[in-house]
C-alpha positions as CSV (number, residue, x, y, z in Angstrom):
1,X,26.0,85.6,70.6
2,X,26.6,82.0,69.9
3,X,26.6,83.0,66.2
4,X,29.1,85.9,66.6
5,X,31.3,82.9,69.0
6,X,31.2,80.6,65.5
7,X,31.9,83.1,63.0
8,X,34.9,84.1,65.2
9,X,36.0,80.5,64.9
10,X,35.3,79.9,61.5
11,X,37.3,82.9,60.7
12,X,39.9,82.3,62.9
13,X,40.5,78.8,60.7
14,X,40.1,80.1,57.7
15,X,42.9,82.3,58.4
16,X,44.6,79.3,60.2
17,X,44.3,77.3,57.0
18,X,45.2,79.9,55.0
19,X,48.4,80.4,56.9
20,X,49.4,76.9,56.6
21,X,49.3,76.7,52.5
22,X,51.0,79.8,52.4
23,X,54.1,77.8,54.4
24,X,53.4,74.5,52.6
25,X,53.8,76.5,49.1
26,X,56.8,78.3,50.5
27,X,54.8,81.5,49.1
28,X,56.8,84.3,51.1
29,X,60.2,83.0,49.6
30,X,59.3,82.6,46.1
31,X,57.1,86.0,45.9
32,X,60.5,87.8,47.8
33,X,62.7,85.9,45.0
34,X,60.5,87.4,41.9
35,X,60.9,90.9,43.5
36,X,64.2,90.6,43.2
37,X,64.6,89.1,39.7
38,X,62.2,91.7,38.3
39,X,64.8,94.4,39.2
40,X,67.1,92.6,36.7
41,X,64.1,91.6,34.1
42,X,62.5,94.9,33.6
43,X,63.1,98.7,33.1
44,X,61.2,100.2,35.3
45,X,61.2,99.2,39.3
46,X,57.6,100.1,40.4
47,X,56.3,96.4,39.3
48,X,58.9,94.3,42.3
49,X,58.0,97.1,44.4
50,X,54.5,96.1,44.0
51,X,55.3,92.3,44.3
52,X,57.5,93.3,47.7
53,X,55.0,95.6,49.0
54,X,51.8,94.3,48.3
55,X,52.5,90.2,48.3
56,X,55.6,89.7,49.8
57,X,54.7,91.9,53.2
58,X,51.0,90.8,54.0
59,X,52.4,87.3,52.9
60,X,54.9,87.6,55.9
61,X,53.1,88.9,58.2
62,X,50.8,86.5,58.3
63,X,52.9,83.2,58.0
64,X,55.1,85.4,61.2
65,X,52.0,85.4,63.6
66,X,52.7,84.7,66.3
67,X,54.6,87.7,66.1
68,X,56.3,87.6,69.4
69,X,58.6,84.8,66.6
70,X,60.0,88.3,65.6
71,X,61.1,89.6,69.1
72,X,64.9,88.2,67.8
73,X,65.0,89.8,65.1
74,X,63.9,93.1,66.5
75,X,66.1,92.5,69.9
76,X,68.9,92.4,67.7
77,X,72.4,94.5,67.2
78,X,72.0,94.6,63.3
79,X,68.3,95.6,63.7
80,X,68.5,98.3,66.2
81,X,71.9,99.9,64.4
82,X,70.1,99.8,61.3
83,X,67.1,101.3,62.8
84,X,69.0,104.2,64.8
85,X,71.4,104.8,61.7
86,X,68.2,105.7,59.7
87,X,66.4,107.8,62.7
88,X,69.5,109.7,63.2
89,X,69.8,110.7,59.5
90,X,66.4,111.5,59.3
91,X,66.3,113.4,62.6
92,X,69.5,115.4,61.9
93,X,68.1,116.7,58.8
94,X,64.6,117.9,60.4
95,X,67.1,119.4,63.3
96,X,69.3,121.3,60.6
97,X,66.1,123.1,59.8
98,X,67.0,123.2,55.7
99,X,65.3,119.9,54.7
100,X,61.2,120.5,54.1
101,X,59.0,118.7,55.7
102,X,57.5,116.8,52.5
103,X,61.2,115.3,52.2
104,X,61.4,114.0,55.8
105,X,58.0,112.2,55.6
106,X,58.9,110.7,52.7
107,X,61.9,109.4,54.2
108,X,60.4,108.0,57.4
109,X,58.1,105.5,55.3
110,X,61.4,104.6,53.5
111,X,63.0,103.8,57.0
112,X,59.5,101.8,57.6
113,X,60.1,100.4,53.9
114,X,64.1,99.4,55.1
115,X,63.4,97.9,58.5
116,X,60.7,96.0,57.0
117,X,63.4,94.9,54.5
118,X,65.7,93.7,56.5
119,X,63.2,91.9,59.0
120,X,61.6,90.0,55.8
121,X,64.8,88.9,54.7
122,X,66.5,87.8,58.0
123,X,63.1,85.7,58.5
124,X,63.7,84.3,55.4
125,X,66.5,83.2,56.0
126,X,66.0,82.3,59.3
127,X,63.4,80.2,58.8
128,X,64.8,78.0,55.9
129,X,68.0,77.1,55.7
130,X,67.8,76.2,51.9
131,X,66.3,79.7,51.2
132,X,69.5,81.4,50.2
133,X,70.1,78.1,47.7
134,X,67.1,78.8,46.2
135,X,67.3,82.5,46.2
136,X,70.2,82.8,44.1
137,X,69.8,79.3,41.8
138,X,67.1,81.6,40.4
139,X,68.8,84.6,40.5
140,X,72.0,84.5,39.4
141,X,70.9,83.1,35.8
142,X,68.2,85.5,35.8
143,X,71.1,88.1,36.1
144,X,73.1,86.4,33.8
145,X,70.3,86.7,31.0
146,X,69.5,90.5,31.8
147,X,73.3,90.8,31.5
148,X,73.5,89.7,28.0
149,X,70.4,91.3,26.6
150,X,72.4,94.3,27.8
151,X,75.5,94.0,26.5
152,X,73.5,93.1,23.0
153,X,71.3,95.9,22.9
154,X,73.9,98.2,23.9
155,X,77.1,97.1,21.8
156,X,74.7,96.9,18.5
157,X,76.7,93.5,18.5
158,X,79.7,95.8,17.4
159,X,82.7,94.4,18.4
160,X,84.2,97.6,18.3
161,X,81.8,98.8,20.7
162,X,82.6,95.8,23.1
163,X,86.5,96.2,23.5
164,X,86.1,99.8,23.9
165,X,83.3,101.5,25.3
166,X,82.3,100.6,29.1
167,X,78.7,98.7,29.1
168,X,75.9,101.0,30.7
169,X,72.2,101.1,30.6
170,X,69.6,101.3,27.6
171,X,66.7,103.1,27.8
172,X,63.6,101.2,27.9
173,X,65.7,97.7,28.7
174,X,67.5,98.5,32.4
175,X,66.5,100.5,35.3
176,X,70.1,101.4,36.1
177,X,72.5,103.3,33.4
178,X,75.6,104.1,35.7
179,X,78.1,101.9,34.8
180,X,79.4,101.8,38.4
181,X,75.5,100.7,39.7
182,X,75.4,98.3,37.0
183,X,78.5,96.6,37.8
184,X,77.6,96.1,41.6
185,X,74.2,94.9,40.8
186,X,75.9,92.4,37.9
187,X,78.8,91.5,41.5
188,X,76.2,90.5,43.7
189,X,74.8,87.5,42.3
190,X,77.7,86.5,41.1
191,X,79.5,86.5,44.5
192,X,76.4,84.9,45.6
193,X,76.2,81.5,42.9
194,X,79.7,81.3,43.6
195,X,78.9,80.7,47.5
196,X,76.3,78.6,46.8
197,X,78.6,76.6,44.4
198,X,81.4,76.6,47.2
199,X,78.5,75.5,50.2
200,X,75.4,74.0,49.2
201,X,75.5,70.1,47.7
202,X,74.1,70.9,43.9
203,X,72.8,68.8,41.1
204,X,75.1,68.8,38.1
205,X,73.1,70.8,35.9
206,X,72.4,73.2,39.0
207,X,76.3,73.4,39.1
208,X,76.9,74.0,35.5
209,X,73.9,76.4,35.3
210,X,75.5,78.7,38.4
211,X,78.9,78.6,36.8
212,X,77.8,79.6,33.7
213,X,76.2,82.6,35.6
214,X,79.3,83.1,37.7
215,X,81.2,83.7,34.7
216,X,78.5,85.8,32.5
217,X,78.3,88.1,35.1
218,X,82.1,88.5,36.0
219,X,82.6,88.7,32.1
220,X,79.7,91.9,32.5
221,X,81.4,93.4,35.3
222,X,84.6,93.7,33.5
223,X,82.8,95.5,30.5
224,X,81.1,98.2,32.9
225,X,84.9,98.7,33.6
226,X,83.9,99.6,37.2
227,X,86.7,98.7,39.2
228,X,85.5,98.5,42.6
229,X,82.9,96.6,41.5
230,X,85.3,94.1,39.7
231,X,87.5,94.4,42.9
232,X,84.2,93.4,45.2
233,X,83.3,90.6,43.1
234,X,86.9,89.5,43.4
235,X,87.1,89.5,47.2
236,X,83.6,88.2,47.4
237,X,84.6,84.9,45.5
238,X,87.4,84.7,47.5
239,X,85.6,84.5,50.5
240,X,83.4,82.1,49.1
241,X,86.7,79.5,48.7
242,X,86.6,79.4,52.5
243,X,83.6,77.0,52.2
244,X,84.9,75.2,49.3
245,X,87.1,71.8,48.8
246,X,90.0,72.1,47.1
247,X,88.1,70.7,43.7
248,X,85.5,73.5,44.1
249,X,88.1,76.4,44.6
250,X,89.8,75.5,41.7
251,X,86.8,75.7,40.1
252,X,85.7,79.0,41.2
253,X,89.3,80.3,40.6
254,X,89.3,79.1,36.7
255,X,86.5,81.2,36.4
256,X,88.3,83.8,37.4
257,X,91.5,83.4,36.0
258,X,89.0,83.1,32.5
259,X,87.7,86.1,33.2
260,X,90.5,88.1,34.1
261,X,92.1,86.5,30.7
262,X,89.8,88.0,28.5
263,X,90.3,91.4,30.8
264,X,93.8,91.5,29.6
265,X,93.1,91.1,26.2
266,X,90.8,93.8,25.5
267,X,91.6,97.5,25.3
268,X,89.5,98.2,28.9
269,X,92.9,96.3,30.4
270,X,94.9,99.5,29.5
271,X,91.3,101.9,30.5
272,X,90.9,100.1,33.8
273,X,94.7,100.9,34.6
274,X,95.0,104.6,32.8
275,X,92.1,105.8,35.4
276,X,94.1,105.1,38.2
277,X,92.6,105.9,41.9
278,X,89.8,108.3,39.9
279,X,90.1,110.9,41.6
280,X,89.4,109.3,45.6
281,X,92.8,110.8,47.1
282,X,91.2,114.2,45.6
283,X,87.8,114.1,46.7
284,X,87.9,112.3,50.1
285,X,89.7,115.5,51.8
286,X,87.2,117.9,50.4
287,X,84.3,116.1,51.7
288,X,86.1,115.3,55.6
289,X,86.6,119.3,55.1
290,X,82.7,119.7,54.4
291,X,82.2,117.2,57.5
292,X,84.1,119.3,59.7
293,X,82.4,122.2,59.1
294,X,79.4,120.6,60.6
295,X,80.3,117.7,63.0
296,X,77.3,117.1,64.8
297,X,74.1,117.7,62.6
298,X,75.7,117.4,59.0
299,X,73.9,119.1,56.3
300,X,70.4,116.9,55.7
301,X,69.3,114.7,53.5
302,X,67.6,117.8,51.3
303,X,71.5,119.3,50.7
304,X,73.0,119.2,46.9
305,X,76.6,116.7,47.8
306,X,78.0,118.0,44.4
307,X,81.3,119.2,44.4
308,X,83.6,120.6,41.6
309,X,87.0,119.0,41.9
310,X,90.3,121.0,41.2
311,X,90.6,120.0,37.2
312,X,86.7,120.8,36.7
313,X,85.2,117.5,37.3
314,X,82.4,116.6,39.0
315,X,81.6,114.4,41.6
316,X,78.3,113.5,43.4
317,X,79.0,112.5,46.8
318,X,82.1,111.5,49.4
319,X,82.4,108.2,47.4
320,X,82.6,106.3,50.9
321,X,79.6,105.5,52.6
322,X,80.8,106.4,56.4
323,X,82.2,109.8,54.8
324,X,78.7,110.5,53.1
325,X,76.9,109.8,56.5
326,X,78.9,112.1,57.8
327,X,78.5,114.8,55.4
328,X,74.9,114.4,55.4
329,X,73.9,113.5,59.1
330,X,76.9,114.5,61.1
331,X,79.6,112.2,63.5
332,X,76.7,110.1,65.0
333,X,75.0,109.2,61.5
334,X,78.3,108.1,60.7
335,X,79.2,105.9,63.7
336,X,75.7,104.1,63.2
337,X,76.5,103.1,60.1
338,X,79.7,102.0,61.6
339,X,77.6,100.1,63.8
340,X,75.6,98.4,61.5
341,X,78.4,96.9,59.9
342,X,80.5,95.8,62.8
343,X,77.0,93.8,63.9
344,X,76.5,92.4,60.2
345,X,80.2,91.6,60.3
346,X,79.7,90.0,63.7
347,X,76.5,88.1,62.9
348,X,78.2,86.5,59.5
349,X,81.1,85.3,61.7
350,X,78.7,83.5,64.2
351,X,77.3,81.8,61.4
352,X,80.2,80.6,59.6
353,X,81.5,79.8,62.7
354,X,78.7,78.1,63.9
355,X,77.2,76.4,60.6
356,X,79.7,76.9,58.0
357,X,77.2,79.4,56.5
358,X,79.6,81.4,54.4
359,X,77.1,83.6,51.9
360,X,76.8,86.4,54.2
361,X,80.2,86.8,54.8
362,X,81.3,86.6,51.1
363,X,77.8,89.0,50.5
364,X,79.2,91.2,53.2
365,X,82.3,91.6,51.6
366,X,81.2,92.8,48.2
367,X,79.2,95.3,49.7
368,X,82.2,96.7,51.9
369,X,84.6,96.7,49.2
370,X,82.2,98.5,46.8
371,X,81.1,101.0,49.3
372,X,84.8,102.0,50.7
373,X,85.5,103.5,47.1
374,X,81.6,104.5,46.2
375,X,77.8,105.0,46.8
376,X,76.2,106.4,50.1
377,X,73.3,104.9,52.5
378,X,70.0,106.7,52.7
379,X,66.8,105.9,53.1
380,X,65.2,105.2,50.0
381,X,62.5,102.6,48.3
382,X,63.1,99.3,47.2
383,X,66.2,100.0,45.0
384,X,70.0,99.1,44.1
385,X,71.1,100.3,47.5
386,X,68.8,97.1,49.1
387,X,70.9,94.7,47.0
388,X,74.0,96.3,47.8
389,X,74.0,97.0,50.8
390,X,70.3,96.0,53.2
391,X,70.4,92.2,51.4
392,X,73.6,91.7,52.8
393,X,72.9,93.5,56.3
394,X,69.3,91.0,56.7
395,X,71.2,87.8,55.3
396,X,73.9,87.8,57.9
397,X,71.4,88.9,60.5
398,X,68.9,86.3,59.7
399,X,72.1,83.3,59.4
400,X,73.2,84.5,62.6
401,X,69.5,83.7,64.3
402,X,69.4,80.3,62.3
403,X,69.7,77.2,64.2
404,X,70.0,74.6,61.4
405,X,70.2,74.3,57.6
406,X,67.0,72.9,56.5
407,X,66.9,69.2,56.4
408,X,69.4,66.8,57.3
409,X,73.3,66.8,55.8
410,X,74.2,64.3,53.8
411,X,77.1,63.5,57.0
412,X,74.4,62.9,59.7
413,X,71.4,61.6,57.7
414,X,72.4,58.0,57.6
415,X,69.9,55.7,56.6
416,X,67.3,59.1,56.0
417,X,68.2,59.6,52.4
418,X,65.9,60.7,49.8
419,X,65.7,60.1,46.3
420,X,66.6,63.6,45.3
421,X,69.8,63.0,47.9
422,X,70.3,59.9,45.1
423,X,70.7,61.9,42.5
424,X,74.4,62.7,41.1
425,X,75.6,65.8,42.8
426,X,78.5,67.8,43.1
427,X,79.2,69.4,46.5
428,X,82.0,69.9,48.8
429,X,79.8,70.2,52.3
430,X,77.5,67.5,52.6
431,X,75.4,69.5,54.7
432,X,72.3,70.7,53.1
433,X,69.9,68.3,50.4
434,X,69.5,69.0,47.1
435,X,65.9,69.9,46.3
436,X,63.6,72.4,44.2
C-alpha cells in the first residue's frame, strides 16, 4: 500500500514538473505558432494538423489543469454560439434525413476539432498577453516568404505573367489554388503585423521586418486580384490605425498608398474594375429563393450548393456566410452564426476598450468583410476557414477574458526596466516590453 501511496506521488510530480517546463518553455504557444506557419510553408496540410493535434492539444491540456481555469472560456457568449452554431448545422442535416450518417460523424469530430480550436486559442491568448506579438512577428514573414516563392514559381518570373494573369496556387508548392482563398490567407497576417506594428512597442529591426511583410503580402493580395480580399485587408489596417500615433499611421498608410500605387499601374487596375460586383446582386436572390424553400431545416451539409447563373456561369455557394447557413441549416443555423459574431464583435470591443487591445478587432474585421461577399462556415479540419474566420472568433474571445498584457508598460514600470526595455524601439503604446 505504502508503495502504491509513493508511486502515486512520484507520478503526480513528475507530471507536476513536467507541467512547469512546458510553461517555462512557453511550449503550447510556439508548437500552436508552427501549426500555423506550416499552412503557409508546405503543400500539403496533414503535417500542422499533426503538430495542432498531436502536440499542441495534449500540450494544453496539460499546462490547463486545473481545468476548472477553463470554466470562462466555456461559460462564454462566443463559445456557446459557436458551439450551438455547429450543433444546429450538424443536427439540421441528420433531421433533413438526406445527409448519410458517415458525413455527420465526420462532422461532429470537426465540431470537437473547432471548439477545441477556439478554446486553445482564447487560452493562448488569455494567458499571455505578448502571445499575439509573438504569433504574428513569426508569421507574417513566414507568409511573406511563402508569398514570394509563389508568385516566382507561378509567374515563371515572366513579367508578362505578373501584370496580367491573377496569382493562384502551384501544385506541389501551396495547399490552396483559388485565388480568392489565397488572397484571404495572404490578408490575414498582414492585417495582423500591421496591428502589432500599430500596438505593441517593437525593436527596429522587428519593425522593419513586419513592414516589410505588411507590404509583401498587400503587394500578393493585389496580384490574386481578389477584391474582397484586398478590400478586407484595407479595412483591417484601417482598424489597426485606431491603436497607432500619428507617426505609426502614416506609416501603415504609406504602405498602402505604395501598394495601391503599384495597383494602378498594372493592367489588374482595369481587371479589378471591369469585373465589377461579379455576379453577387445575381446570385444572392437565387440562393435567399433556395432558403425560402426550406426555412427551418435547410438542405444539410451532404447537399451540392452549385447553381448555374443566368449567362451560364457557375457558382459554388451563396457567397455570404449567413446566406450559406441558411441554405444549408435553415433560419436558426443562420441566426447562430449571427450570434457568434455579435459576441466576437462584443468581446473585441471590451478589450480595446478595456486594454487598448486592438488585433481582434482589426482581425475581426477582415474576416467580416471577406465573408459578406464570399466563403461559407462549416465544420471542417484544421483549414483556411480557421484562419479566416475561428482565429479571429478565439482571439477576441480570449482578449476579452485577459486581464493584463504580459509584463509591465513601459508608462507604469518606472524604475522596473529591463535591458531588453533599453534597447532602441519604435512604438506608439508603451504598454507591452519588447522581448523574444
Amino acid at each position: 500500500m505504502v508503495s502504491v501511496v509513493a508511486r502515486s506521488s512520484r507520478a503526480r510530480q513528475t507530471l507536476a514538473q513536467t507541467r512547469d517546463w512546458l510553461i517555462r518553455m512557453r511550449a503550447g504557444e510556439k508548437l500552436f505558432i508552427l501549426s500555423m506557419c506550416l499552412i503557409y510553408a508546405l503543400h500539403s496540410i496533414w503535417l500542422a494538423r499533426t503538430v495542432l493535434w498531436f502536440l499542441v492539444l495534449p500540450v494544453m491540456l496539460i499546462t490547463a489543469a486545473p481545468y476548472r481555469n477553463l470554466l470562462p472560456i466555456a461559460k462564454s457568449g462566443v463559445f456557446i454560439a459557436s458551439a450551438v452554431f455547429l450543433l444546429l448545422i450538424i443536427g439540421t442535416s441528420a433531421l433533413g434525413g438526406e445527409t448519410p450518417w458517415p458525413m455527420l460523424l465526420r462532422n461532429l469530430r470537426y465540431f470537437a476539432a473547432v471548439v477545441a480550436f477556439v478554446a486553445i486559442v482564447a487560452q493562448l491568448v488569455r494567458g499571455d498577453g505578448d502571445f499575439l506579438r509573438l504569433l504574428f512577428l513569426v508569421l507574417a514573414p513566414v507568409a511573406a516568404l511563402a508569398a514570394i516563392r509563389d508568385v516566382v514559381s507561378f509567374t515563371g518570373l515572366s513579367l508578362e505573367t505578373l501584370m496580367t494573369t491573377r496569382l493562384q496556387g502551384v501544385r506541389g508548392l501551396t495547399v490552396y489554388y483559388n485565388s480568392n482563398v489565397i488572397g484571404m490567407m495572404f490578408a490575414m497576417p498582414c492585417v495582423g503585423a500591421a496591428a502589432v506594428m500599430a500596438s505593441r512597442r517593437l525593436r527596429r529591426w522587428q519593425f522593419a521586418m513586419l513592414a516589410a511583410s505588411v507590404l509583401i503580402l498587400l503587394g500578393a493580395v493585389v496580384l490574386t486580384g481578389s477584391r474582397g480580399s484586398l478590400i478586407a485587408a484595407t479595412v483591417g489596417i484601417g482598424v489597426s490605425i485606431l491603436s497607432a500615433n500619428w507617426r505609426l499611421a502614416a506609416a501603415i498608410v504609406a504602405l498602402v498608398a505604395v501598394a495601391a500605387a503599384v495597383t494602378l499601374l498594372t493592367p489588374l487596375a482595369g481587371e479589378l474594375l471591369q469585373r465589377r460586383d461579379s455576379l453577387r446582386l445575381t446570385l444572392w436572390p437565387i440562393y435567399f429563393d433556395m432558403a425560402m424553400l426550406k426555412p427551418w431545416l435547410g438542405y444539410g451539409l451532404a447537399f451540392d450548393t452549385q447553381r448555374m447563373l443566368p449567362d451560364g456561369t457557375m457558382v459554388m455557394n451563396g457567397h455570404n456566410i449567413f446566406l450559406c447557413a441558411a441554405v444549408r441549416g435553415g433560419v436558426f443555423s443562420a441566426l447562430a452564426l449571427f450570434g457568434i459574431v455579435l459576441a466576437s464583435l462584443v468581446s473585441a470591443l471590451r478589450a480595446w476598450l478595456r486594454r487598448r487591445e486592438i488585433l481582434g478587432l482589426a482581425l475581426l474585421a477582415v474576416c467580416l468583410t471577406a465573408t459578406t461577399v464570399d466563403y461559407e462556415i462549416i465544420p471542417t479540419d484544421l483549414g483556411y476557414l480557421y484562419v479566416l474566420f475561428w482565429l479571429p472568433v478565439g482571439i477576441c474571445l480570449g482578449a476579452a477574458l485577459a486581464e493584463a498584457p504580459r509584463g509591465l508598460s513601459g508608462r507604469h514600470a518606472g524604475a522596473a526596466g529591463t535591458a531588453a526595455d533599453a534597447a532602441p524601439t519604435v512604438t506608439s503604446h508603451n504598454r507591452q516590453p519588447a522581448g523574444a
